[in-house]
Backbone bond lengths (Angstrom), bond angles and torsions (degrees), N, CA, C in turn:
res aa  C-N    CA-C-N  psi(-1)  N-CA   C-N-CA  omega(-1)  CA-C   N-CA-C  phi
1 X - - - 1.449 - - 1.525 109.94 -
2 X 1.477 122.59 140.60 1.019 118.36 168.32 1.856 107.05 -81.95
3 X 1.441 93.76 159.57 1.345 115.06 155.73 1.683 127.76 -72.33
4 X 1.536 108.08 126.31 1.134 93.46 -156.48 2.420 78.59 -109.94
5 X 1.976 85.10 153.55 1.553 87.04 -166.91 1.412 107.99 -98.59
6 X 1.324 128.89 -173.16 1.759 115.04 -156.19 1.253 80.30 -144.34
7 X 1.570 109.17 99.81 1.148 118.04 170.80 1.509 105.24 -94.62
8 X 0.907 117.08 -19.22 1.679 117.12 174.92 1.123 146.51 -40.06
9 X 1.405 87.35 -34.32 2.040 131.10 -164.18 1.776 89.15 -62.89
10 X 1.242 99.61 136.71 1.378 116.28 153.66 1.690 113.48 98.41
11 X 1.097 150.62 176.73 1.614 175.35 -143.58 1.469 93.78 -131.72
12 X 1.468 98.34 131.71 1.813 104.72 167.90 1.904 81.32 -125.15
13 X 1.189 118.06 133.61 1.683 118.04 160.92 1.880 104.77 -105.04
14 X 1.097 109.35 148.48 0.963 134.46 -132.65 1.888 111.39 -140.07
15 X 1.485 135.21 109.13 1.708 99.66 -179.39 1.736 82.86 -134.53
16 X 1.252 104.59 164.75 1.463 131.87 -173.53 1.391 125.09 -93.76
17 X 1.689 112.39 66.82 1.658 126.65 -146.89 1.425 106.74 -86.99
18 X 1.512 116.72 -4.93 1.982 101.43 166.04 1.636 107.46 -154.30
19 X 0.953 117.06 156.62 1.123 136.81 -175.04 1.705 105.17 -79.27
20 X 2.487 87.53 116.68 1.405 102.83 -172.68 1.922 111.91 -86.21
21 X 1.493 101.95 47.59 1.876 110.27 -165.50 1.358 111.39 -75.59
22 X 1.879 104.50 -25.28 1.512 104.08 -165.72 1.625 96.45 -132.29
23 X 1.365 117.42 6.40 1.282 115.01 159.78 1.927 123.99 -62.47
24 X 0.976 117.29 160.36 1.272 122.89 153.41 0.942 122.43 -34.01
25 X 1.745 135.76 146.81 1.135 152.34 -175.25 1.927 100.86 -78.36
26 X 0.921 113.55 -31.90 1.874 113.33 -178.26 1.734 95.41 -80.47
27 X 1.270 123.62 -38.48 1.263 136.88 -174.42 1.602 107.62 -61.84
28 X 1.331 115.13 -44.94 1.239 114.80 -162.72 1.782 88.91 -109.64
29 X 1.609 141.43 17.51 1.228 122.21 122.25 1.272 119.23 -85.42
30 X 1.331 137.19 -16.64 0.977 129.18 161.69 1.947 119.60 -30.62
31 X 1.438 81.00 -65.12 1.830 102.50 177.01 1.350 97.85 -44.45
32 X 1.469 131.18 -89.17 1.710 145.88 -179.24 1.760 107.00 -21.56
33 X 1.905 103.18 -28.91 1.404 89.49 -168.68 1.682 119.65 -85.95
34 X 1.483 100.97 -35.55 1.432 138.03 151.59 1.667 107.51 -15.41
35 X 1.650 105.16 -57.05 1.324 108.35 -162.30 1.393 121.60 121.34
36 X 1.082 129.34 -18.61 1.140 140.58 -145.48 2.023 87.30 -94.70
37 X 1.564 92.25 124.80 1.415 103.96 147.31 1.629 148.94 -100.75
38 X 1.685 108.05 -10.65 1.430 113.49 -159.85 1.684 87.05 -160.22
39 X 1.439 101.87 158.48 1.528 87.50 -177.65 1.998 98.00 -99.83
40 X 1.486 87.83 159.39 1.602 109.22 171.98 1.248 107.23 91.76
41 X 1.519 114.31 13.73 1.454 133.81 -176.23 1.728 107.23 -86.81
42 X 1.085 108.74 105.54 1.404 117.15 162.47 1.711 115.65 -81.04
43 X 1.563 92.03 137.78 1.531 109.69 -179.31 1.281 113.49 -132.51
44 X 1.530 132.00 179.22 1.182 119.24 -137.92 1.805 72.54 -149.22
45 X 1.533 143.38 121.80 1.279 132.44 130.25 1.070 142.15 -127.80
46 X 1.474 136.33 -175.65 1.381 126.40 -166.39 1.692 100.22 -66.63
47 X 1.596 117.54 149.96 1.677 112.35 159.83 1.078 117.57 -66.69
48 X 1.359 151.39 95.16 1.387 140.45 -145.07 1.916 91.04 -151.43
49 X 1.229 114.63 145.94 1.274 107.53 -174.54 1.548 99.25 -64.97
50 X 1.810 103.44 -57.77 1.699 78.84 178.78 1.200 140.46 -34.32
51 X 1.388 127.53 -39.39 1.246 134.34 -158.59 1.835 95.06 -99.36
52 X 1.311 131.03 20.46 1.170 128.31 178.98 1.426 88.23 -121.06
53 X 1.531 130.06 -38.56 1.926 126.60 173.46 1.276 95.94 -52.43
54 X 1.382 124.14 -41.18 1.736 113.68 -140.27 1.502 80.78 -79.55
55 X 1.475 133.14 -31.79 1.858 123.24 -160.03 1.504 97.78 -92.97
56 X 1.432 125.67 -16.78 1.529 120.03 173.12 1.356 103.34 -71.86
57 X 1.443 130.79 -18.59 1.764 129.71 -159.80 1.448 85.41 -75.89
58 X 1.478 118.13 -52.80 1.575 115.34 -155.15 1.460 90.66 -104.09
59 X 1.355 166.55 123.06 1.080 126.70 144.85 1.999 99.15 -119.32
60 X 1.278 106.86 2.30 1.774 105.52 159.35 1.943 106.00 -74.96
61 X 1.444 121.66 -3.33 1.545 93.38 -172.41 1.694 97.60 -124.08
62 X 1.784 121.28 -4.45 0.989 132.41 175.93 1.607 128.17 -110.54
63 X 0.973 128.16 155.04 1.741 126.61 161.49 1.207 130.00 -135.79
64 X 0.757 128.15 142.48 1.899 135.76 161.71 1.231 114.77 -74.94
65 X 1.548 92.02 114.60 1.773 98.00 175.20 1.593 98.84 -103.91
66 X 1.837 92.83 136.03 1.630 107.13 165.75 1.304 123.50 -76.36
């Protein structure tokens, strides 16, 4: 059996750097799904691939803070 690796492990933070007003309607659930209520709002979530698709969908209205 292989070893399977744990990419999961750990906190990605996350803040909400432009306004989703004239984005797309999938774009701006994207945002709602995220968490995000207000912009410039930093959040804190699991590293989870999902939650790394959902920040590749938007990544002009989001960022990763180190």
């Amino acid at each position: 059996m292989t070893a399977k690796t744990n990419s999961g492990g750990g906190k990605i933070q996350l803040k909400w750097v432009r306004s989703a007003i004239c984005a797309p309607e999938k774009q701006k659930l994207v945002i709602k799904g995220l968490g995000f209520t207000r912009l410039n709002q930093v959040i804190e979530r699991p590293n989870t691939a999902a939650i790394r698709g959902m920040v590749a969908k938007v990544p002009h209205l989001v960022e990763v803070v180190e």
